[in-house]
N, C-alpha and C positions, 0 to 999 in steps of 0.2 A: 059703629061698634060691632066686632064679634066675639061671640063666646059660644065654646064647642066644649061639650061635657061627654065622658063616655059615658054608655049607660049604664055598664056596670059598676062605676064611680061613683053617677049621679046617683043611686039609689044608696050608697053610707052619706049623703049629703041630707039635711034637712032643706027644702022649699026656700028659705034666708041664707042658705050656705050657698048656692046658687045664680052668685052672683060674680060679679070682677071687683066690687069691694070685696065683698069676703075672700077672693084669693090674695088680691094685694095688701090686706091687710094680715094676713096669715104672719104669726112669726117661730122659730124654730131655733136649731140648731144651727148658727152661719157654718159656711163650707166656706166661700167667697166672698167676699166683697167689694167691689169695684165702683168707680163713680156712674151714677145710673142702674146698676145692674149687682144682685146680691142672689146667690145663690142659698136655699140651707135646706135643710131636712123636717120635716113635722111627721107628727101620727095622727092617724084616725081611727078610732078605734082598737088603737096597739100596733096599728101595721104604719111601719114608714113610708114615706114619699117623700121625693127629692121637686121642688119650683125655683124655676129660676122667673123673678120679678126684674122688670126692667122698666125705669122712671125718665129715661131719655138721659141723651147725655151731651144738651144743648149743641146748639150752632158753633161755636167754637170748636170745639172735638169734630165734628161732622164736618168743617171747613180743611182742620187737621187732616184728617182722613183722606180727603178729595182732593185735597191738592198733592197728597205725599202718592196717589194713586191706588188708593186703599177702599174698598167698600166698606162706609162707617158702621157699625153693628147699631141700630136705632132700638130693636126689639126683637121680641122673640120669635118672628113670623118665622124667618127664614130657616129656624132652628125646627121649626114643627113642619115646613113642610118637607125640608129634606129629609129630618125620619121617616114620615110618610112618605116620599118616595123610595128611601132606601127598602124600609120594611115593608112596601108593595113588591118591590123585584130582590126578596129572598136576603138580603142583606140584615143581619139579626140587631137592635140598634134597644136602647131604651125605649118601654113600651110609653108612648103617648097615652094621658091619661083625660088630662082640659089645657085649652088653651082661650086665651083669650087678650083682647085689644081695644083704646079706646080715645079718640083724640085724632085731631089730621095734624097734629105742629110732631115732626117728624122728630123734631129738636124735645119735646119733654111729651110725650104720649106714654101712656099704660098701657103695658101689656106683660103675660104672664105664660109659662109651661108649666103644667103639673107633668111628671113622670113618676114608674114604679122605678123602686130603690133596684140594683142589681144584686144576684148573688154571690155570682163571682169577687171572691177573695183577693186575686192579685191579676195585676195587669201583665203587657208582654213583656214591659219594661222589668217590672220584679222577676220574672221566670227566665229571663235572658241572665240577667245580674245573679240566679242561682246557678248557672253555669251546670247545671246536670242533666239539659237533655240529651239523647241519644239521636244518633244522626235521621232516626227515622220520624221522630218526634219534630226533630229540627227541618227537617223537609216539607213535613204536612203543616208547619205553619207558615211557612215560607209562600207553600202555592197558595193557603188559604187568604193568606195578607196581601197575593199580587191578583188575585180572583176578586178579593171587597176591591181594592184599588182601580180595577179594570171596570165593574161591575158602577164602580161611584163616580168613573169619569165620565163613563161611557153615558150618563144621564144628565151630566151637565154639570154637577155637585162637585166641588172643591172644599175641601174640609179645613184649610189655612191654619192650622192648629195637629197637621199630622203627624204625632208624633206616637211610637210605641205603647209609652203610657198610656194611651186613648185609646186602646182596644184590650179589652179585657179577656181574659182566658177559662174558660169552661176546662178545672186542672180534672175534672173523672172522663171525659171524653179524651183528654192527651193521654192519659192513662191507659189510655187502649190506642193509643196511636192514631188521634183524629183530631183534628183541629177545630175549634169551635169559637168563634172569635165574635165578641159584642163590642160594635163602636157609637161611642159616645163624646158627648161636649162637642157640640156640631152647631154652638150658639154663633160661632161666626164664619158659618158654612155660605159659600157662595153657591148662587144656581143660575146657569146660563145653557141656552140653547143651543150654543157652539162651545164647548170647552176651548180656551183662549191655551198656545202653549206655557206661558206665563206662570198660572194658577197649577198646569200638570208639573214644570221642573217644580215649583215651589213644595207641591205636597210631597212627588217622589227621593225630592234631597231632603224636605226632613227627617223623612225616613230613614231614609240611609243617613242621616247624619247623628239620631239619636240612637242606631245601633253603635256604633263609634261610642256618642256620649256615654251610652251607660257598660261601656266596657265589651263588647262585643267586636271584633274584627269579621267583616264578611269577606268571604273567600269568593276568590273567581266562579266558584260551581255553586256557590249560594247567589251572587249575582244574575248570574245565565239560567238559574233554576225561577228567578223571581222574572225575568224579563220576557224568557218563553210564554209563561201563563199569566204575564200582566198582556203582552203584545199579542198575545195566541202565534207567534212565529219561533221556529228555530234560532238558535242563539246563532248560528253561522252565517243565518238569513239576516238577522238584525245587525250584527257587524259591519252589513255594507249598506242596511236602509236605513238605522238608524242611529250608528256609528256618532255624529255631531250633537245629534239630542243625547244620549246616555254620558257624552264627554259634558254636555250643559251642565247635565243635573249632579254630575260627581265633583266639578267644581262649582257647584252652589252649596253642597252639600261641605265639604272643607273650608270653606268661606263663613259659612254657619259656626262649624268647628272650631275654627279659629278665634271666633268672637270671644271664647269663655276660655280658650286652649291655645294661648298667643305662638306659644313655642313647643305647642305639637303639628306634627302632620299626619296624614294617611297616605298610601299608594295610590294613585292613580291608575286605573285599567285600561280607560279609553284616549289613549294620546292623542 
């Protein structure tokens, strides 16, 4: 059994609140629900918090998973340690608040994330879909998004859920032309000691594939602006080193596209 309380958490708790019954028994406002795993919002003493609880999601699904080549999501460890890793090396993430776990059957064990709510109003996915940034606005979130990405591989972390939506926008910092970006929902974050290429085309074509989705066209100099400061290389340098990975990930990315967009396409950059 672990259970990690922060201190400044544990002190609006009472001594019986204090437990992994009391979080998993906690109930709110649902966000999500999903089998094994429910997301929702509660207060304590007026201020909100976001837990996601998670009840297993037996052997069956877990078998699912593993055999389709999938790391099965069991709970919420891996969700609390890649925040803390992210938010150890500068990467801004929902603040961890308690976590905690109970059980060795991998297939139905408790465990639970408490985090603080965000303030951030709209994701990138809404600010893209507002279509009114100015090219310098639209710059600094470009490098900022291939800076978290470079910053999140380069640790091992695979977020399998990378999409736009999942980074939120600080809109008084782009206000003055800065980029300020919070990523979250990292419940089925993978962490490995070698980033496998696998896990990098899958994050980088979601990407690029929910700019498309939600109405966005990336341009060759939005491309080459993201790949410079994801690669730390010249875009004329990367042409010829990694020319066959950027052609991978752009057709993973219209393959994605195509799922929901049967009889649309995109342009191809990297032949």
């Amino acid at each position: 059994m672990t259970l990690w309380i922060d201190e400044s958490f544990k002190r609006l708790l009472q001594p019986e609140q204090q437990s992994i019954d009391y979080f998993m028994s906690l109930t709110g406002q649902v966000y999500r629900a999903k089998e094994g795993r429910q997301t929702l919002r509660f207060e304590i003493n007026g201020t909100p918090y976001f837990i996601k609880q998670h009840t297993g999601i037996g052997f069956a699904e877990i078998f699912k998973n593993l055999l389709s080549g999938r790391p099965p999501v069991t709970g919420a460890k891996n969700e609390w340690q890649a925040i803390a890793r992210l938010t150890e090396h500068g990467i801004r993430c929902t603040r961890l608040l308690a976590y905690g776990e109970r059980g060795l059957n991998p297939a139905k064990h408790d465990s639970f994330i408490v985090m603080e709510t965000f303030k951030e109003a709209h994701s990138l996915e809404d600010i893209i879909k507002k279509q009114s940034l100015t090219e310098t606005q639209k710059n600094a979130l470009i490098i900022k998004l291939a800076q978290i990405s470079r910053t999140m591989h380069g640790l091992g972390i695979y977020h399998r859920d990378y999409y736009l939506c999942h980074l939120m926008v600080n809109e008084q910092a782009l206000a003055h032309n800065q980029a300020d970006l919070l990523l979250y929902d990292l419940h089925r974050a993978g962490i490995s000691k070698h980033l496998s290429s696998r896990w990098r085309i899958k994050d980088l074509a979601s990407l690029y594939f929910s700019a498309y989705d939600y109405g966005y066209t990336p341009t060759r100099e939005d491309i080459a602006l993201f790949c410079e400061h994801y690669f730390e290389q010249p875009f004329d340098t990367l042409l010829k080193t990694h020319k066959k990975l950027l052609h991978t990930i752009e057709k993973k990315a219209l393959k994605i596209y195509q799922r929901s967009n049967k009889e649309k396409t995109f342009e191809l950059y990297f032949k």
